[in-house]
N, C-alpha and C positions, 0 to 999 in steps of 0.2 A: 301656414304658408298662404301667400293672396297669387292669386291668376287674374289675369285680366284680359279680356277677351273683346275682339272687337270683327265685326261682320256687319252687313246690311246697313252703314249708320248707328248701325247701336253697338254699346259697350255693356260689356256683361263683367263683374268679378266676384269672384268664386272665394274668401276666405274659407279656409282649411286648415283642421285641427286632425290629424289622420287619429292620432293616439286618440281621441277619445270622441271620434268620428262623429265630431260636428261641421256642420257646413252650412255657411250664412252666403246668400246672392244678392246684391246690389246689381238691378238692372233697371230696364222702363217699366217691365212688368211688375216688378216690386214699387214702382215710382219712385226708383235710387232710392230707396229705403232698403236698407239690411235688412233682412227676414231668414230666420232660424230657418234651414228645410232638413226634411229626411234625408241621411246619408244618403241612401237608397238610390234618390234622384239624380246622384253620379254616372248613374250606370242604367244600361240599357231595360226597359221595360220585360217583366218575365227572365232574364238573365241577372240578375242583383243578386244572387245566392252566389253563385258561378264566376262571376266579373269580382265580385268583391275580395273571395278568397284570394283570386290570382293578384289582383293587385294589392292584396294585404304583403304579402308579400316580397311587393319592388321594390327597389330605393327610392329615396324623394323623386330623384331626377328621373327616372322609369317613371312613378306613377305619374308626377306633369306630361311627360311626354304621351302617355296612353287617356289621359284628360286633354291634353292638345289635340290628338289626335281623332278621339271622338269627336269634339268641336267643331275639327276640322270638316266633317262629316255634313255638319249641319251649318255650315257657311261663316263660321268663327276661325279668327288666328289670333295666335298668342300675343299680345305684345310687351308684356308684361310680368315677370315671376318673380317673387321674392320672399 
């Protein structure tokens, strides 16, 4: 699944493989380059054992909305899923 996310001027997207829990970011900070990161990085620091589980769990449409929602957090909105 790809997110795509947009706050401050910048666009952030998220490619998302849940099954086999890879996750590539295309942002400024990668210089819109795809760059492999740690699953891990989904999810809140020291919490990633905890967040992970629960969202293993969701449907698709739950875990976008709980990755929307954190975003949201940090001055990101969705504009983008598919």
């Amino acid at each position: 699944m790809q997110l795509v996310f947009e706050g401050s001027g910048r666009t952030v997207t998220l490619d998302l493989d849940r099954k086999n829990k890879v996750l590539i970011v295309t942002s400024s900070l990668t210089q819109f380059k795809p760059v492999i990161t740690e699953w891990k990085n989904l999810f809140d620091k020291g919490k990633e054992e905890e967040q992970e589980k629960i969202t293993d769990q969701l449907s698709d449409t739950l875990f976008i909305q709980a990755i929307a929602n954190s975003m949201n957090l940090n001055g990101y909105k969705l504009v983008h899923s598919k």
